[in-house]
Backbone as numpy.savetxt, mean C-alpha at the origin, in Angstrom:
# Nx Ny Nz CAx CAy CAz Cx Cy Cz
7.19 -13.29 17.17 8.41 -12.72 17.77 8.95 -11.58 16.91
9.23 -11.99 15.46 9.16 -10.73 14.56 8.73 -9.58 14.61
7.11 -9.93 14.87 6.35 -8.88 14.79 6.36 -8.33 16.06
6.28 -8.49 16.94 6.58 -8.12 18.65 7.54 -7.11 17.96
8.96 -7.28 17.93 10.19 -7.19 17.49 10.19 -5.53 17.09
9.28 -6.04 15.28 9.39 -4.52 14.84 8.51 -3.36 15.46
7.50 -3.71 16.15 6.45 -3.09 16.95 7.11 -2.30 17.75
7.79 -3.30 18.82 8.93 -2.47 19.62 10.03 -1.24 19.24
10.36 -1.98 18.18 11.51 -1.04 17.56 10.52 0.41 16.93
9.29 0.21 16.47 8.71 1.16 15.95 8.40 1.94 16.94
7.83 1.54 18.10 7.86 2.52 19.35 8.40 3.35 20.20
9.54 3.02 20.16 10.80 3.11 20.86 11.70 4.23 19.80
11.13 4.34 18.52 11.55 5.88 18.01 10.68 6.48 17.05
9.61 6.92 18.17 8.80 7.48 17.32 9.13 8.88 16.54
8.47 8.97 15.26 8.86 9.84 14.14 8.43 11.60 14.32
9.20 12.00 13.59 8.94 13.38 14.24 7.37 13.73 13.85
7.39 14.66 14.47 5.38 15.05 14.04 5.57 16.40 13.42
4.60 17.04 12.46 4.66 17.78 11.64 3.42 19.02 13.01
4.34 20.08 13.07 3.33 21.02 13.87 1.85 21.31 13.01
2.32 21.76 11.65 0.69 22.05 10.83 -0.02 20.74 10.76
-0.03 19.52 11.26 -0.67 18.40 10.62 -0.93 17.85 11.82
-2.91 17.20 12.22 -2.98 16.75 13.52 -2.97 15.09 13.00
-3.08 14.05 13.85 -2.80 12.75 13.84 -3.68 12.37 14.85
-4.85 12.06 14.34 -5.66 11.24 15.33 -5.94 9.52 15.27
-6.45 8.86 15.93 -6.76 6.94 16.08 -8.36 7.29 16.09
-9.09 6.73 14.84 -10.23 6.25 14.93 -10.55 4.81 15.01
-11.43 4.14 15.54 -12.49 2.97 15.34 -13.74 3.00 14.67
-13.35 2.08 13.11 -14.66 2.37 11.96 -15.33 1.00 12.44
-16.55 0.61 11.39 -16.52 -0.67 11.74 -15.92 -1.39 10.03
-16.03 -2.44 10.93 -14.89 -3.79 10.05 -15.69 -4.04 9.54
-15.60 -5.65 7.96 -16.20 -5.95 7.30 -17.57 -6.15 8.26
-18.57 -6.97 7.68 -19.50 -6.71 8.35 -19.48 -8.38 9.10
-20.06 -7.88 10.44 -19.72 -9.30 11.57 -18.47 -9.67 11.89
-17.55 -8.77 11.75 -16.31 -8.38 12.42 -15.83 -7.46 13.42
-14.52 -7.19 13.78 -14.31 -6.30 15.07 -14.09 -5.38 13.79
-13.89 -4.32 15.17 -13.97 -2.89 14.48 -12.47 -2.61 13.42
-11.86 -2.06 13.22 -11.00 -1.61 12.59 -10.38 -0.25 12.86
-8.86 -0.10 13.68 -8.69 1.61 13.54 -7.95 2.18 12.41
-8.42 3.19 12.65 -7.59 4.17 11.25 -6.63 5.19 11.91
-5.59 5.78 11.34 -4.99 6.42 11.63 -5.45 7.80 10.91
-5.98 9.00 10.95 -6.19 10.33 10.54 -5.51 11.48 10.27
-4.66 11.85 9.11 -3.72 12.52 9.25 -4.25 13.78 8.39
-4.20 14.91 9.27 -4.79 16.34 8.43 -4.02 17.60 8.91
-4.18 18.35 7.68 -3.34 19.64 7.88 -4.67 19.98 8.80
-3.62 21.48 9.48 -4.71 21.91 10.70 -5.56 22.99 10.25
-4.90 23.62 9.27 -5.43 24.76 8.55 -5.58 24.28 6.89
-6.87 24.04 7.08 -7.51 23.20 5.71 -8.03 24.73 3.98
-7.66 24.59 3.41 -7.93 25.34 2.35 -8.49 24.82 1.36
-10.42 25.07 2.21 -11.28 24.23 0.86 -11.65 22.42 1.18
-11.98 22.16 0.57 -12.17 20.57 -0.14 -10.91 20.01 -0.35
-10.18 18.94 0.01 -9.24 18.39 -0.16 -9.18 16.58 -0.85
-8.76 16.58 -1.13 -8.66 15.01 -1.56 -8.35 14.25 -1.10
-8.27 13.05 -1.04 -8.24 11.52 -0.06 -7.08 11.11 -0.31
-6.32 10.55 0.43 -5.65 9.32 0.22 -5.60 7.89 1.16
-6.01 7.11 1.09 -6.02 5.96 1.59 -4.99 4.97 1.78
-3.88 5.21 3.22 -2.60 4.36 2.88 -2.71 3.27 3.15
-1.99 2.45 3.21 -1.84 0.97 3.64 -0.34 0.83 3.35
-0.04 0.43 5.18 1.46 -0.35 5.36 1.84 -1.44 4.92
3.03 -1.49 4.77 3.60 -2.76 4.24 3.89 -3.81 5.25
4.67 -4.59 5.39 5.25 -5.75 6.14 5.04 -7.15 5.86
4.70 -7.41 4.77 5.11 -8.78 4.58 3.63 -9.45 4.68
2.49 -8.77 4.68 1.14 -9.76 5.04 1.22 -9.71 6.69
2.34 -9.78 7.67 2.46 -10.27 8.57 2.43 -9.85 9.83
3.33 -8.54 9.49 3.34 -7.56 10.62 3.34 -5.59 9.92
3.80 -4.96 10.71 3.67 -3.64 10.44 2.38 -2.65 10.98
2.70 -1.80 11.16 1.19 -0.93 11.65 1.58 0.70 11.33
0.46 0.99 11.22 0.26 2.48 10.23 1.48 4.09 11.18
1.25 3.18 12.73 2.71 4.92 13.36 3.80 4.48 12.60
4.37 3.37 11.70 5.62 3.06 11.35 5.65 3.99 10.36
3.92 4.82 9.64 4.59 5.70 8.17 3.89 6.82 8.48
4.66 7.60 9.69 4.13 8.80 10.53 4.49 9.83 9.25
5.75 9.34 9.27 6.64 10.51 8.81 6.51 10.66 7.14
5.74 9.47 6.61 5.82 9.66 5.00 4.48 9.78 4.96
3.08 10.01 5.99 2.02 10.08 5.37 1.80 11.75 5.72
2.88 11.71 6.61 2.58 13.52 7.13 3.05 14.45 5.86
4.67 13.51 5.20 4.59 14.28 4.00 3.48 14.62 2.75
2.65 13.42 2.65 1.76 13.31 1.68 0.86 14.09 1.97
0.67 14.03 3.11 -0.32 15.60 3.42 -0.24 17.07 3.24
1.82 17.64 3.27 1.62 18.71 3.34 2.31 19.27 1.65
2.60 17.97 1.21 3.27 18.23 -0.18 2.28 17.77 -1.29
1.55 16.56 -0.98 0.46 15.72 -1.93 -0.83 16.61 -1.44
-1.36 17.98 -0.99 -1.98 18.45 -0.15 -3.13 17.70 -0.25
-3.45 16.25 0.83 -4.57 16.04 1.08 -4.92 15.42 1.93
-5.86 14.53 2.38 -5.85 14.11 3.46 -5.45 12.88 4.16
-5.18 12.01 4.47 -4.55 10.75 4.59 -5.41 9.80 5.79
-5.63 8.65 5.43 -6.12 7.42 6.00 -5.37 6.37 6.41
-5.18 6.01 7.08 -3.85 4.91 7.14 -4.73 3.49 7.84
-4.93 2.66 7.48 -5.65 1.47 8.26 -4.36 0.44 8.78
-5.25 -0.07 9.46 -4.42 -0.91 10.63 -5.34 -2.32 10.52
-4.94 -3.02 9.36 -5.88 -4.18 8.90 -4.67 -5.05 9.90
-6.01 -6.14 9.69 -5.40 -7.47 10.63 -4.27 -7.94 10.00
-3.72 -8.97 10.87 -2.51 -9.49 10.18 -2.25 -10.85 9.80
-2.22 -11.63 9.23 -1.83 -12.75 9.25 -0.74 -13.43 10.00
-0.35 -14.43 10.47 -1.30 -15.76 10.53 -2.43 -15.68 11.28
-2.64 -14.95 12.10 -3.69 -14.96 12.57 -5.01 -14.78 11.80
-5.04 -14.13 11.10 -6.20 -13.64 10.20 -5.41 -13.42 8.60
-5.33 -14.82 8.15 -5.18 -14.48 6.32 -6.00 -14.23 5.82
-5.50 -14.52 4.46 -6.75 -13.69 3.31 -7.87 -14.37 3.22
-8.96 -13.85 3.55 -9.33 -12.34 3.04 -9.51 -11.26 4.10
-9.25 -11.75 5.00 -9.35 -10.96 6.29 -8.62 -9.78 6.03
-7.10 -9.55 5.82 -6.86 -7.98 5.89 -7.16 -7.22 4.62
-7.47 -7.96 3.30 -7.74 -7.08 2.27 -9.74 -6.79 2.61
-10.04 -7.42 3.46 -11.78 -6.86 3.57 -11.58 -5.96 4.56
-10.42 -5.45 5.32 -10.38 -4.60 6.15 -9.93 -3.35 5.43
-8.95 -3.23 4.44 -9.09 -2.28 3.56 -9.95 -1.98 3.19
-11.07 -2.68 2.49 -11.68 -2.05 1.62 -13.18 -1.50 2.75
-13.50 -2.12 3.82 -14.20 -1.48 4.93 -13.73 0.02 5.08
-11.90 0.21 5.42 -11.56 1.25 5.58 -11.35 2.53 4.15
-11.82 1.94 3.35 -12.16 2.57 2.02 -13.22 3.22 1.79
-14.44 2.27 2.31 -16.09 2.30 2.12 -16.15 3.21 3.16
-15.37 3.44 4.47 -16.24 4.28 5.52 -15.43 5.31 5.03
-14.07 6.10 4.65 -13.91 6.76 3.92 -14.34 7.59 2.91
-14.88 6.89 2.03 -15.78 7.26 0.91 -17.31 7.80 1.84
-17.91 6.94 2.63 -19.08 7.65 3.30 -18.75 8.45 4.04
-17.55 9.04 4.79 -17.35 10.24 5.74 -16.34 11.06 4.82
-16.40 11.27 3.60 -15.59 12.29 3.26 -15.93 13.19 3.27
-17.42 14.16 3.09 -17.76 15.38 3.63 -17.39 15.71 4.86
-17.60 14.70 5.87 -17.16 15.66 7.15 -16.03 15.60 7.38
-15.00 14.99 6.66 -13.32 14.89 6.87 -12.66 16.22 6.16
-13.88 16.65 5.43 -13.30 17.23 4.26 -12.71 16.99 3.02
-13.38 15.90 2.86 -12.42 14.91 1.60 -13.47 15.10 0.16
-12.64 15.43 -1.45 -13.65 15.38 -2.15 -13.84 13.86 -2.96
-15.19 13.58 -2.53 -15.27 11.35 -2.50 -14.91 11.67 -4.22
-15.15 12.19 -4.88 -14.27 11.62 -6.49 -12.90 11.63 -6.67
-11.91 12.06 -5.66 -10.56 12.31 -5.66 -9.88 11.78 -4.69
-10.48 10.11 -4.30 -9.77 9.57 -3.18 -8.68 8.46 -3.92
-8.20 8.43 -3.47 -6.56 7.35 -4.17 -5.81 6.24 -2.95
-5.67 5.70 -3.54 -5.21 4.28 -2.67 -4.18 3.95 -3.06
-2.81 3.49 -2.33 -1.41 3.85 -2.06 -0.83 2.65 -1.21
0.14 2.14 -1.28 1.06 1.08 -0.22 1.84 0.48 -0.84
2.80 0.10 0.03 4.04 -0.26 -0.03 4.75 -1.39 0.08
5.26 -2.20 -0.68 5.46 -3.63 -0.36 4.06 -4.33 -0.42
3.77 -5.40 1.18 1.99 -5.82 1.36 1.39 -4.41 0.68
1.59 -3.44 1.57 0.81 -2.38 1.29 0.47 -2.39 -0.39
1.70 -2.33 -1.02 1.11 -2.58 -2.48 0.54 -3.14 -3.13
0.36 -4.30 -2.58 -0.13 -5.92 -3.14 -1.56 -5.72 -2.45
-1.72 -5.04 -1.12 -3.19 -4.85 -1.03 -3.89 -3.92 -1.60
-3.06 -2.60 -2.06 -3.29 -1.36 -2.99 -3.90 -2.03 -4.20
-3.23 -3.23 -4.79 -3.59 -3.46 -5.95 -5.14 -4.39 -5.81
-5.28 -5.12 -5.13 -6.05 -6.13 -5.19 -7.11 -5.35 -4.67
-7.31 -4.36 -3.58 -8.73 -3.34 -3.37 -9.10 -3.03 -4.87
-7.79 -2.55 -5.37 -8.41 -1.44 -6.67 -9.16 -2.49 -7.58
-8.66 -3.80 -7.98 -9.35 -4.78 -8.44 -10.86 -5.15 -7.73
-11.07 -5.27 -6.34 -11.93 -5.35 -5.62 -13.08 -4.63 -5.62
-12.57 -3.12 -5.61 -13.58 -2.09 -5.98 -14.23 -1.82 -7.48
-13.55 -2.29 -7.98 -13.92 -2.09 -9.41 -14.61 -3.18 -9.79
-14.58 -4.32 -9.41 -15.62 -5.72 -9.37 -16.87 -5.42 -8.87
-16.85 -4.72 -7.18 -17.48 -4.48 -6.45 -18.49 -3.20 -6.84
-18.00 -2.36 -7.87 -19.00 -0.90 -7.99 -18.41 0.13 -7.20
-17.30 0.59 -6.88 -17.38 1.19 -5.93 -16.84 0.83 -4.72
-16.13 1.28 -3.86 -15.93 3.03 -4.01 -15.45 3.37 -5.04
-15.71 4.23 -5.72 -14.84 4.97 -6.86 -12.95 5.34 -6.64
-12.24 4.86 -7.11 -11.06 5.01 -6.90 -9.93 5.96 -7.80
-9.32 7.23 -7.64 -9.39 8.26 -9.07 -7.80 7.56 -9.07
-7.40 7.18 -8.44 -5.38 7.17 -8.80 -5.15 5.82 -7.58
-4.21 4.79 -8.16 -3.08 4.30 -7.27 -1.88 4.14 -7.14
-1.14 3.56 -6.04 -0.67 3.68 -6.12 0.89 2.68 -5.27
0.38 1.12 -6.06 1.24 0.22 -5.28 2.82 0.14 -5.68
3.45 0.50 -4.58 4.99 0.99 -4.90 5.53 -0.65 -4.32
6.15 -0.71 -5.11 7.02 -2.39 -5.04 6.48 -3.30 -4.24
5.38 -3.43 -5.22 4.53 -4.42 -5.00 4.53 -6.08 -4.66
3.95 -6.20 -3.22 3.74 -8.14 -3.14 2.56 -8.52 -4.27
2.82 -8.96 -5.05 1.98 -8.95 -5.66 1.89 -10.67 -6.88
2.59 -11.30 -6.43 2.74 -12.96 -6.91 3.02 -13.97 -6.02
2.72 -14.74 -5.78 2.72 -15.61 -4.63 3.60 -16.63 -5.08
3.44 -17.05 -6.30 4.12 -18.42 -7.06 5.75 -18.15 -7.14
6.22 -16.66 -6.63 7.94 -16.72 -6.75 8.49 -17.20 -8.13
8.09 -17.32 -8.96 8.67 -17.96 -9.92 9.22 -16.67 -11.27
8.98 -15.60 -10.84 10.41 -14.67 -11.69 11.76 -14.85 -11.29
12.14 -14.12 -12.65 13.98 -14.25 -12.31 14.31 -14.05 -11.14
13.73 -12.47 -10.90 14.36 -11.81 -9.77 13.64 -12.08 -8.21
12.38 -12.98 -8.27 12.22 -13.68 -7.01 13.32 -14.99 -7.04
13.79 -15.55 -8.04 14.76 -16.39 -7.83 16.15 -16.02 -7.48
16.70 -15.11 -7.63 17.96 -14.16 -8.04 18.02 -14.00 -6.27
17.27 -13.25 -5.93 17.48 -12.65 -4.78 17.76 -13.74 -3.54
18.54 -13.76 -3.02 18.57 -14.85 -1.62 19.31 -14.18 -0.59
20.26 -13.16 -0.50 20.30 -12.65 0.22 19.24 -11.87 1.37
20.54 -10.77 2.08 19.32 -10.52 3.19 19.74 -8.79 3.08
18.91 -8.46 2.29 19.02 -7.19 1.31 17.33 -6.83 1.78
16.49 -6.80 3.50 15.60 -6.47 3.89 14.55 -7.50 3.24
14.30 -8.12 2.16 13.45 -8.98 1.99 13.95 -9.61 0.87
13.97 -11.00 1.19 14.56 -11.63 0.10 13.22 -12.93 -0.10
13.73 -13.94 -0.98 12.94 -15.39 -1.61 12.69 -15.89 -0.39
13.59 -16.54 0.78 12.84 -17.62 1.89 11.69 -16.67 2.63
12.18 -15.13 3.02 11.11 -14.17 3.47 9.48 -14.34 2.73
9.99 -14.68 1.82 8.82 -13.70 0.46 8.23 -15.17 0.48
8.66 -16.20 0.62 8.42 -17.40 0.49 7.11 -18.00 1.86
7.61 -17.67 2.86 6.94 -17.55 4.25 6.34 -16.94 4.49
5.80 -15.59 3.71 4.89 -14.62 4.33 3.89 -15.30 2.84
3.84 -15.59 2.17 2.42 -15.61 1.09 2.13 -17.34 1.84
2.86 -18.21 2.65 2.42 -19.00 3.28 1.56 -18.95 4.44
1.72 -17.88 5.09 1.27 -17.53 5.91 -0.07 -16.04 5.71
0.21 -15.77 4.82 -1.06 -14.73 3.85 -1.96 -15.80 3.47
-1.80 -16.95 2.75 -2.99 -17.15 1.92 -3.29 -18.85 2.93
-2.61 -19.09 3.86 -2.97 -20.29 4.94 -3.26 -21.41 4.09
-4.66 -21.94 4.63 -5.13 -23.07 4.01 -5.68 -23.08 2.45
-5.50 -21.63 2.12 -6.12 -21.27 0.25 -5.00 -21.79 -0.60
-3.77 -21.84 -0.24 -2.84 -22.19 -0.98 -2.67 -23.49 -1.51
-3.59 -24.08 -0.97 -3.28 -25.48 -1.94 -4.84 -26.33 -2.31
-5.76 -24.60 -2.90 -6.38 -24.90 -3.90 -6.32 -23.60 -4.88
-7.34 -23.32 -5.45 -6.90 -22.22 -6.46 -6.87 -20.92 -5.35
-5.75 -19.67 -6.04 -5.90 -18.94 -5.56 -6.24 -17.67 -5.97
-6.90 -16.66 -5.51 -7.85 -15.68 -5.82 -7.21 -14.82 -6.43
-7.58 -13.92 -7.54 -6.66 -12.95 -7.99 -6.74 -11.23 -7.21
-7.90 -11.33 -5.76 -7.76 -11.09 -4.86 -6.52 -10.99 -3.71
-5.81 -12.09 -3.57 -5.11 -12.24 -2.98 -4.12 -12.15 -3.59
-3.45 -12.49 -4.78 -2.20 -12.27 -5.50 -2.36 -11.97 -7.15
-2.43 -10.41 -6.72 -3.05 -9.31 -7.97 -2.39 -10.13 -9.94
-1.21 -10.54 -9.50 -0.89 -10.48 -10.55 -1.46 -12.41 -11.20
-2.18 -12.80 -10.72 -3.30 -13.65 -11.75 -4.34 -12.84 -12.46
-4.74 -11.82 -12.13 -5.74 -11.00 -12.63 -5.75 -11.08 -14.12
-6.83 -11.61 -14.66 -6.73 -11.82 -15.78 -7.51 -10.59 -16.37
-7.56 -9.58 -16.22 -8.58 -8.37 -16.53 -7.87 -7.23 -15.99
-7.30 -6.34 -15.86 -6.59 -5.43 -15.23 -7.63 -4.46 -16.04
-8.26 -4.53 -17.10 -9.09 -2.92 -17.61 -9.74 -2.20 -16.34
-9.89 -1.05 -16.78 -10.97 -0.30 -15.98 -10.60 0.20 -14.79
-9.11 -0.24 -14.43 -8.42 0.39 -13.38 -8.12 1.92 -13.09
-7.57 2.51 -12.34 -7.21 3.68 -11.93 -5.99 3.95 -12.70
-5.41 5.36 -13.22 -4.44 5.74 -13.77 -3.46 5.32 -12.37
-2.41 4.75 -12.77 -1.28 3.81 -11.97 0.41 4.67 -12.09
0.64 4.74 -10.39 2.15 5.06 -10.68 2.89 4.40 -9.70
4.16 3.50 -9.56 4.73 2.44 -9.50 6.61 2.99 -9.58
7.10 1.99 -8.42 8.35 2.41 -8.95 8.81 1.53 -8.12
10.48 0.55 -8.43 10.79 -0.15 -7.72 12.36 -0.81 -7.91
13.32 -1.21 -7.38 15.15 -1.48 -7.26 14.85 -2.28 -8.10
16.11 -2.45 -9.17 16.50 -3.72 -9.50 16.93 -4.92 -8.36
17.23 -4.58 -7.72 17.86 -5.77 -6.53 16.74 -6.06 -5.70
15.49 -5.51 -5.98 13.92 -6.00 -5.74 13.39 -7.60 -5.90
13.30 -8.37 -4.82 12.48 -9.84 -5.68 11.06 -9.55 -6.01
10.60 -8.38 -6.08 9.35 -8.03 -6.53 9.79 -7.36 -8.03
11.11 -7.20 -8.74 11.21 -6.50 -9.37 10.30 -6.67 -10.66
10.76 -7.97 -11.19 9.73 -8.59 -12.22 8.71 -9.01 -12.19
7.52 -9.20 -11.26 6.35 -9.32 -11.28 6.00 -7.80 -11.02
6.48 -6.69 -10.29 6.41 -5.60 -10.85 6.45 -4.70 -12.65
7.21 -5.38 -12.92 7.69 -4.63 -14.50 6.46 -5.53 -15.49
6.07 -7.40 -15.18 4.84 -7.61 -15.50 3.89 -6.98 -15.28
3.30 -6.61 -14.03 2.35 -5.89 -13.54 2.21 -4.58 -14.64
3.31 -3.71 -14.66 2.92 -2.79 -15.57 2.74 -2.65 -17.11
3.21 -4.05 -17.31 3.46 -3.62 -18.82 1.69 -4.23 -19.16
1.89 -5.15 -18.26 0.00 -5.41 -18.32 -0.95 -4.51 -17.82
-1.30 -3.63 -17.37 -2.03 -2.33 -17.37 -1.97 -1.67 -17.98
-0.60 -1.32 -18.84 -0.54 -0.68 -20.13 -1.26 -1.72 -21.23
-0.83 -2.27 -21.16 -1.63 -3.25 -22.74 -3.13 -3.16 -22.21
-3.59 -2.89 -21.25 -5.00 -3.05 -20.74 -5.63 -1.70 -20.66
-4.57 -0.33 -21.24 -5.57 0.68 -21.28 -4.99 1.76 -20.17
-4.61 1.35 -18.98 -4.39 2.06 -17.68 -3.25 2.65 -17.96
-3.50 4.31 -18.09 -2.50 5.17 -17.54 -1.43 4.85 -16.76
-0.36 4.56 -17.24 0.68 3.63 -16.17 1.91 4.59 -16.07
2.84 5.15 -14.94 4.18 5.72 -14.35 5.19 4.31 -13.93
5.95 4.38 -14.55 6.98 3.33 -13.92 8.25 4.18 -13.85
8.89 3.91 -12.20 10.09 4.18 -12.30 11.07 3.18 -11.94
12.12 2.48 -12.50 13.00 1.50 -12.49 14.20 2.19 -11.83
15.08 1.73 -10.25 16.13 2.74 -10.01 16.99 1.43 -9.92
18.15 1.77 -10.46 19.43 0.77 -10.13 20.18 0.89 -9.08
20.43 -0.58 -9.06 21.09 -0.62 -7.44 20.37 -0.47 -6.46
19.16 -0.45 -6.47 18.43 -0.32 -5.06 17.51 -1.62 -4.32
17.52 -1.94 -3.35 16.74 -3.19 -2.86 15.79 -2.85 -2.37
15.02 -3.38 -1.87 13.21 -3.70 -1.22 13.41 -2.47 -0.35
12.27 -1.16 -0.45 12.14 -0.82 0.02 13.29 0.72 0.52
13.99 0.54 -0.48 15.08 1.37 -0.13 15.30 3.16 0.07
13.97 3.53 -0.20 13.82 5.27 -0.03 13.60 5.25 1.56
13.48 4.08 1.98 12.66 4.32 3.23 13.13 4.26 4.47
14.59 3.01 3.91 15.45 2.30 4.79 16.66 3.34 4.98
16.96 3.93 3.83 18.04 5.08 3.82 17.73 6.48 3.18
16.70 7.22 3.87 16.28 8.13 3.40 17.29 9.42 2.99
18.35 9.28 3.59 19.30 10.26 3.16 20.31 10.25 1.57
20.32 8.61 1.05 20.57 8.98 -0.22 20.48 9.86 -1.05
21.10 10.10 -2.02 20.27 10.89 -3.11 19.42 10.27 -3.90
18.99 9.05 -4.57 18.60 8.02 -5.00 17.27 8.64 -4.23
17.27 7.95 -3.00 16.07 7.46 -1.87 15.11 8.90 -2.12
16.30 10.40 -2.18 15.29 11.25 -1.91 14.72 12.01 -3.32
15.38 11.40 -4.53 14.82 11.31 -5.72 13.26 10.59 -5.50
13.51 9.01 -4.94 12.14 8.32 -5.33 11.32 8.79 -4.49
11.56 8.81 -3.28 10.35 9.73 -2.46 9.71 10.96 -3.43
10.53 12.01 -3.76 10.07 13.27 -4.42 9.29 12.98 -5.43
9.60 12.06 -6.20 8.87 11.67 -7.37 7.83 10.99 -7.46
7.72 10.40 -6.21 6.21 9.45 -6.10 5.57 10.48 -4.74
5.89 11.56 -4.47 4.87 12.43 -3.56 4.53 13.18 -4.73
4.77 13.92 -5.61 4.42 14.74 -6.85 3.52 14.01 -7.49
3.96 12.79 -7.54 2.91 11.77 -8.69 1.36 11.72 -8.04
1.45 11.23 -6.68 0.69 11.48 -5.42 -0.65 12.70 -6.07
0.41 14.04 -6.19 -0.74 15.26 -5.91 -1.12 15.30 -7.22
-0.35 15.01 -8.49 -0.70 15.59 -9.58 -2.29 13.66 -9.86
-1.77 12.52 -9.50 -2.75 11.74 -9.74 -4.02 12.14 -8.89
-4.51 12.92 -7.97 -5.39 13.35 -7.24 -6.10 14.36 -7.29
-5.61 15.04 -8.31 -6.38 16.10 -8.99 -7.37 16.12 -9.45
């Protein structure tokens, strides 16, 4: 009903479209012995050269969300981050938990990486990006790929990251309000992400921050509210990639909750963190 919910609401105002930038729906194929998978295609129309990748992934909780909801922030990444943009439309849970939507990323990674000549993409300068889930799946591909060999991944980039399942920081405890995602939310969606896995061990696949190895990762840039219940398994997350070697960006903003450049883009705050993580964007893709 949720997800119905925001679907609707996402439809019902769709985002403005950028005249220089086209937006097409592909069908790749899915992990293998699965349905297909679409992508969303976002490219300037007038291309200058070889361009670089980016690979997004939406947020929503594991649960719901779909890639027209970040029309308007992947069109920016295209004409400010100048490159090209991927947006997948992985399955969702409950219907399909983990590992189902993080093998749909990384499908939509792998066919990426094999069609970047004809997209125009240069395959050593592709980067992987998301927001909330989106982040928590940002992180666990980049772990994935780097287990896996490949695809080669040059920059990421999980912005307030799902990324602990166990709730047990301050600030997953702190938070109970309804400040867009709070503890009973955050509580119900990794129930419904990790299904019947949850009550045996769980993968550091599925909830990045068991990862007992973070080396060898991608130079990392990150930013996220204090009034975040991701705040502190975020600020863990980084201080452990730093002790592990990885080029790490953290930006800490006060006063801000889950998601908040996105929810009130007219702040000054909101249009600080946007600016600063589209710059981070072009200069990590270089």
């Amino acid at each position: 009903m949720v997800r119905q919910l925001a679907n609707e609401v996402s439809r019902s105002n769709p985002q403005p479209r950028d005249e220089t930038i086209t937006i097409s729906d592909q069908l790749i194929p899915g992990p293998e012995g699965a349905e297909e998978v679409r992508v969303r295609i976002y490219e300037p129309i007038e291309k200058k050269g070889i361009l670089p990748g980016l690979l997004w992934i939406h947020g929503g909780g594991y649960v719901m969300g779909t890639p027209d909801s970040d029309d308007a922030l992947c069109q920016r990444f295209v004409s400010e981050a100048e490159c090209i943009v991927v947006s997948v439309d992985y399955r969702l849970a409950p219907e399909h938990p983990y590992p189902v939507p993080l093998e749909d990323c990384y499908a939509a990674l792998t066919w990426f990486a094999d069609h970047a000549y004809e997209l125009g993409v240069d395959v050593s300068r592709i980067g992987v990006a998301g927001a909330s889930a989106g982040g928590g799946l940002t992180a666990a591909l980049t772990l994935l790929a780097r287990d896996r060999k490949g695809p080669h991944i040059v920059f990421q980039m999980p912005l307030y990251p799902m990324i602990d399942h166990r709730n047990i920081t301050p600030s997953s405890i702190e938070i109970t309000d309804h400040r867009v995602w709070n503890r009973d939310y955050n509580i119900k969606a990794w129930e419904l992400y990790l299904g019947a896995k949850q009550k045996g061990e769980v993968s550091p696949y599925a909830s990045p921050a068991l990862a007992a190895d973070l080396s060898g990762l991608p130079p990392t840039y990150t930013c996220i509210g204090t009034l975040d219940p991701f705040r502190d398994e975020t600020i863990n997350y980084v201080a452990r990639l730093s002790q592990a070697g990885v080029t790490t960006e953290f930006h800490l903003y006060p006063g801000c909750y889950h998601g908040f450049e996105l929810g009130i883009p007219d702040a000054e705050v909101s249009q600080r963190a946007l600016k600063q993580y589209v710059e981070a964007m072009k200069l990590g893709l270089q």
